[in-house]
C-alpha positions as CSV (number, residue, x, y, z in Angstrom):
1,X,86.3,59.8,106.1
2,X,83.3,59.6,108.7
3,X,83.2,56.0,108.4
4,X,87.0,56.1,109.7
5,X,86.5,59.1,112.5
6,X,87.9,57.0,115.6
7,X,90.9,56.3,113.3
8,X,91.2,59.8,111.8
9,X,91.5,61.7,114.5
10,X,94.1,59.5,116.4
11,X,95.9,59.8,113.7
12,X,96.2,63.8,113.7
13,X,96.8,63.7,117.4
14,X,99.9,62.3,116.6
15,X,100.9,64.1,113.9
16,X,101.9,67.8,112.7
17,X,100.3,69.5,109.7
18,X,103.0,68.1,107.6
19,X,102.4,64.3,108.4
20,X,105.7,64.3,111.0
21,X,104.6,61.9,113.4
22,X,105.0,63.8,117.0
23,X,103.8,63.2,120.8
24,X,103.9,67.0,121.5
25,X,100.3,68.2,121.6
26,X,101.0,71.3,120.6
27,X,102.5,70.2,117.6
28,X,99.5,68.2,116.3
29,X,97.1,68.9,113.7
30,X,94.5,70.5,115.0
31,X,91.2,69.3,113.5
32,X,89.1,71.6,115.2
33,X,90.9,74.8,113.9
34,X,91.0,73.6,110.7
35,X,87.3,72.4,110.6
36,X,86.7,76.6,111.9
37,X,89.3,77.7,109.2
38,X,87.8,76.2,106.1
39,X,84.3,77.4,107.4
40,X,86.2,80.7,107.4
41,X,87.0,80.4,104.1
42,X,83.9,79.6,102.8
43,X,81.9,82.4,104.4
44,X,84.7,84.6,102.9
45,X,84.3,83.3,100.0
46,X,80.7,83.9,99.7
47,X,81.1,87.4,100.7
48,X,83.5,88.3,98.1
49,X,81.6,86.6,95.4
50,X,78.2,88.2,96.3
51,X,76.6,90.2,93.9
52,X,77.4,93.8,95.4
53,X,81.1,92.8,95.8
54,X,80.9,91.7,92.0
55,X,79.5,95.0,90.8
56,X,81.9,97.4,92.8
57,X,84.6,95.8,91.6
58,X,83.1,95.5,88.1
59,X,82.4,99.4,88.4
60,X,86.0,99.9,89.5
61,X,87.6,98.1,86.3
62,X,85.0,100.3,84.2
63,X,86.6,103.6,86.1
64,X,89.6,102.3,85.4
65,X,89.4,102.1,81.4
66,X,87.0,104.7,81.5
67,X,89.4,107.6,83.1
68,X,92.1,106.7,80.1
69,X,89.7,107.6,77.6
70,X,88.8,111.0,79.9
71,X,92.7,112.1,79.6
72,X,92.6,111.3,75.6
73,X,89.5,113.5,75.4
74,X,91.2,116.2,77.3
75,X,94.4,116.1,75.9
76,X,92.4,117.4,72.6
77,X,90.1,119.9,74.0
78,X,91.8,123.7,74.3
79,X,91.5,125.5,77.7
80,X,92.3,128.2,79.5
81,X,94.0,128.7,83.2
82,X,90.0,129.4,84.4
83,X,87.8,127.5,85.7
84,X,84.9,130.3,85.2
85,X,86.1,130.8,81.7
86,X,86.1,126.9,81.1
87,X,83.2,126.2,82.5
88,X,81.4,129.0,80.2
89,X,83.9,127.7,77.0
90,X,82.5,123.8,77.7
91,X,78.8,124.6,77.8
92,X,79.3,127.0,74.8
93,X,81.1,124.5,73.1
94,X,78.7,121.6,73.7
95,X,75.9,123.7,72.5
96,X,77.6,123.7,68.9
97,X,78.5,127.4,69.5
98,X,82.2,126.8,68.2
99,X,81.3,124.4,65.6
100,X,80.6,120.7,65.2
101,X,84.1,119.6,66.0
102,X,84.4,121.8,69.3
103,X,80.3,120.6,70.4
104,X,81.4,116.5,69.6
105,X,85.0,117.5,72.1
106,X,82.8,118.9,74.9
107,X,80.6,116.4,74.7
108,X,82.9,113.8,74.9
109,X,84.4,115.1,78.3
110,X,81.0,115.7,79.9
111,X,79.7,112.3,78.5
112,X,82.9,110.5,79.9
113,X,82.5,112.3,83.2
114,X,79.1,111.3,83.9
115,X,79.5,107.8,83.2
116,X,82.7,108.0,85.7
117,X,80.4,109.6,88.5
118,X,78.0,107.3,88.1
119,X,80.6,104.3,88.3
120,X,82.2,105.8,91.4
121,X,79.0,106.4,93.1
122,X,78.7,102.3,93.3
123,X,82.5,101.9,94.6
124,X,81.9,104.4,97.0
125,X,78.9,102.7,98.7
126,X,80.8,99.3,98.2
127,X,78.6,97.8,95.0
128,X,75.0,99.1,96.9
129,X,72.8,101.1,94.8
130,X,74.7,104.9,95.2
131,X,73.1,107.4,97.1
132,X,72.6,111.2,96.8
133,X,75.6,111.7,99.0
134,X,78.0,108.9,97.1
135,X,77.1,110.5,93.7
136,X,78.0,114.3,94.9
137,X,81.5,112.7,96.3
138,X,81.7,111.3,93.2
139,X,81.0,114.2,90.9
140,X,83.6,116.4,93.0
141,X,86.3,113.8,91.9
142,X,86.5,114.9,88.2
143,X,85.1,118.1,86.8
144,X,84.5,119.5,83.2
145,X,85.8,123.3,84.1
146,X,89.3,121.5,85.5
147,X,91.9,123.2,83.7
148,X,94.1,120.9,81.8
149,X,96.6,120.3,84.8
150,X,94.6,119.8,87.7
151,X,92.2,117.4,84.9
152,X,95.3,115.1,84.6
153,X,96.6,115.5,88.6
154,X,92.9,114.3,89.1
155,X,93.1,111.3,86.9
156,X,96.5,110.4,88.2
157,X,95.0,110.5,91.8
158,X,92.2,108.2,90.8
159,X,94.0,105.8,89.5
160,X,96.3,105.5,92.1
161,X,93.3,105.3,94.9
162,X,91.7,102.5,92.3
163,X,95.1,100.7,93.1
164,X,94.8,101.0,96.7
165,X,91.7,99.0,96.0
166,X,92.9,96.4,94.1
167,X,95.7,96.3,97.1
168,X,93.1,95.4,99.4
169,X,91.7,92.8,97.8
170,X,94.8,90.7,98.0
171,X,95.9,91.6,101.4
172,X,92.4,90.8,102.9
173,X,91.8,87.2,103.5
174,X,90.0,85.3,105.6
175,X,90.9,84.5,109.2
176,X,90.9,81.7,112.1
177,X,91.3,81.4,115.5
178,X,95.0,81.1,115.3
179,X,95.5,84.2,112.9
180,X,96.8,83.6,109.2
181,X,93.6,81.0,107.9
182,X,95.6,78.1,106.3
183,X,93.4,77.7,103.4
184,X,94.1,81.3,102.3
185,X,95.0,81.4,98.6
186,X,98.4,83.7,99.5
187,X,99.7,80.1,101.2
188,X,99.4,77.7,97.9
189,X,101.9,75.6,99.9
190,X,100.7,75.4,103.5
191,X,97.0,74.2,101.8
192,X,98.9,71.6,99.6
193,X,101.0,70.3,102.4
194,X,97.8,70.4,104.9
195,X,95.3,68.9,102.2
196,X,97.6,65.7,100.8
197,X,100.1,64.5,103.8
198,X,98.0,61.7,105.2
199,X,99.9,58.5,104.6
200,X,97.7,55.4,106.7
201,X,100.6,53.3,106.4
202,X,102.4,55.5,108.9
């Protein structure tokens, strides 16, 4: 293509993004957006692909799975209305007081929980290495002393805010001067029609 510039670029000042042949200026491909668009996409790219973008969403997937197995565990483990009284019941119960079965239960739940908080301490600070302050957020998100109720209104939540996140993934792209960046995955079309029109016996 760079030995053919002259004859490149006359070409896309006289036609549209979709190879129609035009003498409006306004309606011709405009290299030098698209040159800025695909520059976009790259830096995007890289951003999305670097390695504390990979681990926060690698820690959201594990919250994800992990939060299914902390409803199973509750589902089986007796409480009360209390939180005092379940709080006092789990740390009893872990410590083998109520028997084996009762001490593997409790330990289950506290086990799950703290690999949850330490997941959601690394989505909270976006993939970075979590902080005093993201792990305290995080461990007020689930607690062992929930009673049954407010343990599954807590995992419903959390699963819903995980699928905000995915949300946002998809709806953020990258951008160009003009607005929507025409390389963006979400216009499969647009980037086949812009990448395979040119025809040099037009």
């Amino acid at each position: 293509m760079y030995s053919k510039g002259i004859l490149v670029k006359s070409y896309l000042a006289t036609h549209d993004i979709f190879g129609n042949k035009t003498n409006d200026p306004n309606k011709a491909y405009d290299l030098t957006k698209a040159v800025t668009d695909w520059n976009a996409l790259q830096k995007y790219t890289a951003a999305t692909n670097s390695t504390a973008q990979v681990r926060m969403k690698q820690a959201e997937a594990s919250v994800e799975q992990s939060v299914q197995k902390l409803q199973q565990f509750s589902d089986d483990y007796i409480r009360s209305g209390y939180k005092f009284v379940n709080k006092a019941d789990l740390v009893a119960s872990s410590n083998g007081v109520f028997g084996e079965d009762a001490a593997k239960k409790a330990q289950a739940i506290l086990g799950q929980i703290s690999l949850i908080t330490d997941e959601l301490g690394q989505t909270f600070m976006g993939g970075n290495s979590p902080t005093d302050a993201a792990f305290a957020l995080a461990a007020n998100v689930l607690k062992g002393d929930f009673t049954q109720e407010v343990m599954t209104s807590q995992i419903d939540l959390l699963k819903q805010n995980l699928q905000y996140r995915k949300n946002s993934w998809n709806q953020v792209t990258a951008t160009g001067l003009g607005g929507d960046n025409i390389y963006n995955q979400s216009t499969p079309e647009t980037v086949s029609s812009a990448t395979t029109w040119c025809n040099w016996d037009t």
